[in-house]
N, C-alpha and C positions, 0 to 999 in steps of 0.2 A: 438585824432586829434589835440586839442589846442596843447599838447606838438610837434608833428612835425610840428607846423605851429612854435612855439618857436625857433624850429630849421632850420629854414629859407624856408621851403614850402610856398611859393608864391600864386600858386595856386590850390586849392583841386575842385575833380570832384567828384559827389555824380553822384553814378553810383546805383542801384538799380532798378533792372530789375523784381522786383516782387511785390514792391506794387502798392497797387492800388494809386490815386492818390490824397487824403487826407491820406492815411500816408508818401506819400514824401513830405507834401507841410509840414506836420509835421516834419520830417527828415530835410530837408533844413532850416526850421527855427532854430531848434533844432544847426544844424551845424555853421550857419550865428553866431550865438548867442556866440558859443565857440569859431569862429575863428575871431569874436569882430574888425573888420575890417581891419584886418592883412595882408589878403589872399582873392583873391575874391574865389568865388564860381562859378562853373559852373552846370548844371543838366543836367545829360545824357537823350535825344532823347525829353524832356517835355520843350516846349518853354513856355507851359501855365503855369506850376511851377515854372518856372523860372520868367515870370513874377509877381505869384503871391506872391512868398519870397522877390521878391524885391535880385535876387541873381543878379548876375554881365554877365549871360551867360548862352547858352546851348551848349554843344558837343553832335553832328548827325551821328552816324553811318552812314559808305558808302552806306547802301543803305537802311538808316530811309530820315526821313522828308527832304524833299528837302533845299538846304539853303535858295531858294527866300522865301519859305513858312515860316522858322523860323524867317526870319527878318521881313514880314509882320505879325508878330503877337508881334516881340519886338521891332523893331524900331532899328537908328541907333546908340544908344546908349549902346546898348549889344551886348555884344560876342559873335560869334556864329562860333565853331568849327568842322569841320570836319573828318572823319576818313578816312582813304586813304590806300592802298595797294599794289599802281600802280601809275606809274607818269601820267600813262592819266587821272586817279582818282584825282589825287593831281590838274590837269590844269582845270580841269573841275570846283573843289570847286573853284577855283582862280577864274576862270572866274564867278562863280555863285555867287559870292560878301562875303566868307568865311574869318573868323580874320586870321584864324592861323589853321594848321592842325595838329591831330595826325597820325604819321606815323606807322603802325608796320604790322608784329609783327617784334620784332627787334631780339628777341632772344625767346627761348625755353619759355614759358610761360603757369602756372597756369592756370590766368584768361583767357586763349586764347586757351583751350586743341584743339590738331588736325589742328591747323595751323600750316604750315612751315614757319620757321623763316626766314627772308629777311635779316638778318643784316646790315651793317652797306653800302654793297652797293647801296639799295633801297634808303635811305639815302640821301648818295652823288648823285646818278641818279634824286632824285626830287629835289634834293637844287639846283643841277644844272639848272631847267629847272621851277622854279615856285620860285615867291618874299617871299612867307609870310614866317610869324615863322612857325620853323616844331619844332614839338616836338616828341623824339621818344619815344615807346610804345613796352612793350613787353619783360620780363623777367631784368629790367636793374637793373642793379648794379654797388658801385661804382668803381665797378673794371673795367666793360665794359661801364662807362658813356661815360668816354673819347672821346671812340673810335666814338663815336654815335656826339658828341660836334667838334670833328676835322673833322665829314662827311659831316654837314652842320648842325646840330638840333642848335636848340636855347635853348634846354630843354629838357628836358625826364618826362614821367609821369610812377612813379611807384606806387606798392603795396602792396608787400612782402616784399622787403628790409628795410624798416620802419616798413610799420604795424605789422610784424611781430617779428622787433627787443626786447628785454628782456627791450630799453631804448629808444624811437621811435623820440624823440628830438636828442640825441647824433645821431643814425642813419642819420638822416636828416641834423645833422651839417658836419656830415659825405660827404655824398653824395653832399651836396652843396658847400663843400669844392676843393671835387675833378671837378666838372662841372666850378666854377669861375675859380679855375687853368687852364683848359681848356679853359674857354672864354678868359682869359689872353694871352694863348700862340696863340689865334686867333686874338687877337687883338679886341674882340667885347664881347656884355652884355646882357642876357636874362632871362629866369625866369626856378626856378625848379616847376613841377608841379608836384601833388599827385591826387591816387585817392584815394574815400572813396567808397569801396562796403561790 
C-alpha cells in the first residue's frame, strides 16, 4: 500500500466486507499509519470506523447507509462518498449532501463479478447531469483511464492494476501518468483513487 501511495495514489478506500469491526478499526489504523499522511483514507459502508481511526471518510454503497445518516454521525468535516449506477442514483446522492461519487461498473470487473459493465457512457450521462467529482470504478486500466477522464470522471478507483503489479508504485506512476495527461488534455485536476480489499 505505502509503495502505491509513493506512486502517487491520492486516495486509498479500505473496503473489507468481512471483518467484524475491531478488526477494521485495526486495519485502518494499521493503513493510516503506512500511508503517514500522504493519501487520505476512506472506509467502505462504517461511518463509526471511520470516525473512530480518525480516517478522512466513508464510501456508501447504493444502497448501504443513507448519506444524511453518514454525516450525522461524522459531521461536515468528512468525506463521505457514494456509489451510483444510474444517473437518478448519481442526482439523488447530490441532493442527499454526498462529496463525490463512485461511478461503475466501468468495465468488466473482479471485484464486481456479474455486473454488466456501463462504460464510459454512464460516465459522460452522470457528468452531464450531476456537479461532484465522479470517480470511475470497475476494471480500469491505464489503457481505458483515459477514456473514463475525457467522459467526465475526476479519477478512477482501482484494484488489480496495482495491487496486482510485480512493482505496485511503478504501476501507480503508471496509471497516474496517463490520468494527468488526460486532465491536461481537459484542461482540469483531480485525484487518482485506490482501493484496498
Amino acid at each position: 500500500m505505502a509503495n502505491a501511495v509513493e506512486g502517487g495514489v491520492d486516495l486509498v478506500q479500505l473496503r473489507e466486507k468481512t471483518l467484524l469491526g475491531g478488526q477494521l478499526l485495526d486495519l485502518a489504523t494499521a493503513l493510516l499509519n503506512a500511508i503517514g499522511g500522504r493519501a487520505k483514507l476512506i472506509v467502505n459502508e462504517r461511518a463509526d470506523v471511520t470516525l473512530a481511526a480518525g480516517a478522512d471518510g466513508a464510501q456508501l454503497g447504493e444502497e448501504g447507509l443513507p448519506v444524511w445518516a453518514a454525516r450525522k454521525t461524522l459531521g461536515d468535516d468528512y468525506l463521505i462518498g457514494r456509489s451510483v449506477h444510474s444517473s437518478s442514483a448519481a442526482l439523488k446522492a447530490e441532493s442527499d449532501g454526498a462529496d463525490f461519487l463512485l461511478v461503475g461498473t466501468m468495465y468488466s470487473s473482479r471485484s464486481h463479478p456479474g455486473e454488466q459493465p456501463a462504460g464510459p457512457e454512464l460516465m459522460r450521462k452522470i457528468a452531464r447531469e450531476c456537479h461532484l467529482p465522479l470517480i470511475g470504478i470497475g476494471g480500469i486500466t491505464p489503457e481505458n483511464a483515459a477514456a473514463l477522464i475525457g467522459a467526465g470522471a475526476s479519477g478512477v478507483a482501482v484494484i488489480t492494476s496495482i495491487m496486482a503489479a510485480s512493482d505496485p508504485k511503478a504501476a501507480a506512476e503508471r496509471l497516474k501518468e496517463m490520468i494527468v495527461t488526460s486532465w491536461n488534455s481537459r484542461g482540469w485536476s483531480g485525484n487518482v483513487g485506490e482501493e484496498d480489499d
